[in-house]
N, C-alpha and C positions, 0 to 999 in steps of 0.2 A: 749647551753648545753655542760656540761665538762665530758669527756667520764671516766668511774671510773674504777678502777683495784682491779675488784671487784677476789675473790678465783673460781676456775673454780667449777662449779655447772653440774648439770645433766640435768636442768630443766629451767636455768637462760643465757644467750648467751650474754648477755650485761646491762650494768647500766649506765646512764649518768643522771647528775645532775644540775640542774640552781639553781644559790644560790640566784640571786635577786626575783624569782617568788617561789623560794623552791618547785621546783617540780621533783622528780623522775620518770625518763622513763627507766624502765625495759624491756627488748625483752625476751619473751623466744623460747624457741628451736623449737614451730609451726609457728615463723615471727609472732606473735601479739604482739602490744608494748602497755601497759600500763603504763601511767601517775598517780604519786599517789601526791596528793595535798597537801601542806602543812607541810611536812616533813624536821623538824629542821636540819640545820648541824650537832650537835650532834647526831642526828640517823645516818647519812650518817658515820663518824666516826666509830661507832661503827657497821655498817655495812662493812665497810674497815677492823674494825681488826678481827672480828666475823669469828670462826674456820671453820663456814660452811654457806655459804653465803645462799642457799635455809633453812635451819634451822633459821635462822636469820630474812628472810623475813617472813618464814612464822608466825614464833609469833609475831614479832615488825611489820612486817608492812601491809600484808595483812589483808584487815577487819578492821583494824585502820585506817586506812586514807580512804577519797573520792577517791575513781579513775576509771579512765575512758579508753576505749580504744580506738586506733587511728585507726583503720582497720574497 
């Protein structure tokens, strides 16, 4: 996983991304990390330039993709 420099969030404490399984591992600020499955580069991109990264997540990827958590 490739750690993302993602915009600082309230709610979001890190992003890292695997582009051969396309899968997004989000942390947020209570230590639970979710994996979200399936999620194109081009989302990753436009979660990179997205004015607000928790606004971003919430419409584009929450509830749109599989995901699961690791804890």
């Amino acid at each position: 996983m490739t750690e993302l420099q993602i915009k600082p969030s309230s709610n979001i404490i890190k992003a890292e991304y695997d582009t051969e399984h396309k899968v997004l591992a989000i942390t947020f600020k209570n230590d639970v990390i979710y994996d979200y499955f399936g999620v194109h580069q081009e989302v990753i991109d436009e979660l990179l330039k997205a004015e607000s990264t928790g606004k971003f997540f919430h419409t584009n990827i929450k509830n749109n993709y599989e995901c699961k958590a690791r804890r």
